[in-house]
TIRODO-342401 format. One record per residue: residue number from 1; x negated, y, z of N, C-alpha, C, O in turn; residue in three letters. Coordinates in steps of 0.02 Angstrom, whole numbers, plus 50000, padded with zeros to 5 digits. Layout:
BEGIN
  num    n.x    n.y    n.z   ca.x   ca.y   ca.z    c.x    c.y    c.z    o.x    o.y    o.z  residuo
  NUM      X      Y      Z      X      Y      Z      X      Y      Z      X      Y      Z      ala
...
***
This chain:
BEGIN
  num    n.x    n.y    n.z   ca.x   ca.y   ca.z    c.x    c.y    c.z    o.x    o.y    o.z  residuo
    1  49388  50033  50325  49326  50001  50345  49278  50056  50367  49269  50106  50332      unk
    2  49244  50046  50429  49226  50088  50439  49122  50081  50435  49090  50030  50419      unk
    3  49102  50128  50450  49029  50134  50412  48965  50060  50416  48928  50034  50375      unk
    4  48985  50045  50510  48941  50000  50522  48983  49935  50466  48952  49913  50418      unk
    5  49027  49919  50477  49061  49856  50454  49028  49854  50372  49008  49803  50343      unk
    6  49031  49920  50346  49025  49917  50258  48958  49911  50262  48940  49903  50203      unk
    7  48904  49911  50302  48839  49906  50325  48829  49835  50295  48804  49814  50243      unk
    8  48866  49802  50362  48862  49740  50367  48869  49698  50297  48822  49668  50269      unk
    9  48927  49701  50278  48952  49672  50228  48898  49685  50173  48872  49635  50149      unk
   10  48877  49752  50147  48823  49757  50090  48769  49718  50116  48741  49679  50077      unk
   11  48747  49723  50190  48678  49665  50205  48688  49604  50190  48641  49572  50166      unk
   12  48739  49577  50198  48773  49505  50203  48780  49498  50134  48743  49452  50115      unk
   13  48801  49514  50102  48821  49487  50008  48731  49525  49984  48715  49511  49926      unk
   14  48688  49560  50016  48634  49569  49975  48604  49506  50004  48600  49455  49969      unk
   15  48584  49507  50061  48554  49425  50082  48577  49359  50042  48536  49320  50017      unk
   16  48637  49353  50039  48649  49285  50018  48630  49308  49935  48595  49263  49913      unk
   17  48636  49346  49897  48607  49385  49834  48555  49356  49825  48545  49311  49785      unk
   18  48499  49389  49878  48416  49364  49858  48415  49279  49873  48374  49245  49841      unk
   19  48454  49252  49914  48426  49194  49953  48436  49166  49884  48388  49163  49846      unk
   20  48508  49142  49861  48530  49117  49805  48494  49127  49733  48496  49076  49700      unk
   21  48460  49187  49698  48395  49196  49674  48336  49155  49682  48303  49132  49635      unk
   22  48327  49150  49725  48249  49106  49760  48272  49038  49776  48233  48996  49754      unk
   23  48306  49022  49796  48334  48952  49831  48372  48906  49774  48362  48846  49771      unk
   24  48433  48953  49712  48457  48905  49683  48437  48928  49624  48446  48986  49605      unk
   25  48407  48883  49592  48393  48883  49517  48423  48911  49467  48405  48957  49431      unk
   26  48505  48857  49470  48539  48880  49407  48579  48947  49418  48589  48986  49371      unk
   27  48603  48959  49485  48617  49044  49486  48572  49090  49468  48590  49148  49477      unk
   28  48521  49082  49445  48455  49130  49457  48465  49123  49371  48474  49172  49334      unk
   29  48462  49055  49348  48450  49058  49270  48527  49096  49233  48522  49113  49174      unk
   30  48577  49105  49259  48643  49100  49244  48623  49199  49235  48630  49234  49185      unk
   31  48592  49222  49321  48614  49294  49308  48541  49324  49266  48538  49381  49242      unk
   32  48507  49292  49264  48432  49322  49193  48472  49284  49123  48448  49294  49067      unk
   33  48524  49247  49131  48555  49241  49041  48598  49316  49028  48603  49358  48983      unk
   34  48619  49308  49079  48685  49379  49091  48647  49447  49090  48663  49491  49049      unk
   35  48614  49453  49119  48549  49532  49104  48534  49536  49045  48536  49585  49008      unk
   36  48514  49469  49033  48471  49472  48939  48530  49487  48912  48526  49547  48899      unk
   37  48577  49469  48899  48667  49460  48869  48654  49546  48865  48631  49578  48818      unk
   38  48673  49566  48923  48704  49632  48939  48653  49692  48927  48670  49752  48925      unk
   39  48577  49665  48916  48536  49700  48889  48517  49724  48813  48486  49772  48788      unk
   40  48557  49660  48787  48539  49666  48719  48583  49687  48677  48571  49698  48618      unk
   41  48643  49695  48708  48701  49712  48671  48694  49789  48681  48692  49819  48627      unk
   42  48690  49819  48725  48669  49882  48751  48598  49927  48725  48591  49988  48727      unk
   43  48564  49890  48709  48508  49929  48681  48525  49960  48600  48551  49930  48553      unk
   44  48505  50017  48601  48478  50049  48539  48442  50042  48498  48436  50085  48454      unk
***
């Protein structure tokens, strides 16, 4: 894969990333359960 294409692809999965954040609810609540999850197990 070459540089522009891996460009592309990181813009494309970051866009649909934020859209899905802002636009769908329960993905948004699903990955702030999973942060808190992965935050708390991890802290000191």
């Amino acid at each position: 894969m070459n540089n522009v294409t891996y460009a592309k692809v990181c813009g494309g999965v970051g866009l649909v990333w934020v859209l899905g954040l802002l636009f769908v609810p329960p993905f948004a609540e699903l990955v702030e359960q999973l942060m808190l999850l992965f935050l708390s197990t991890n802290a000191r």
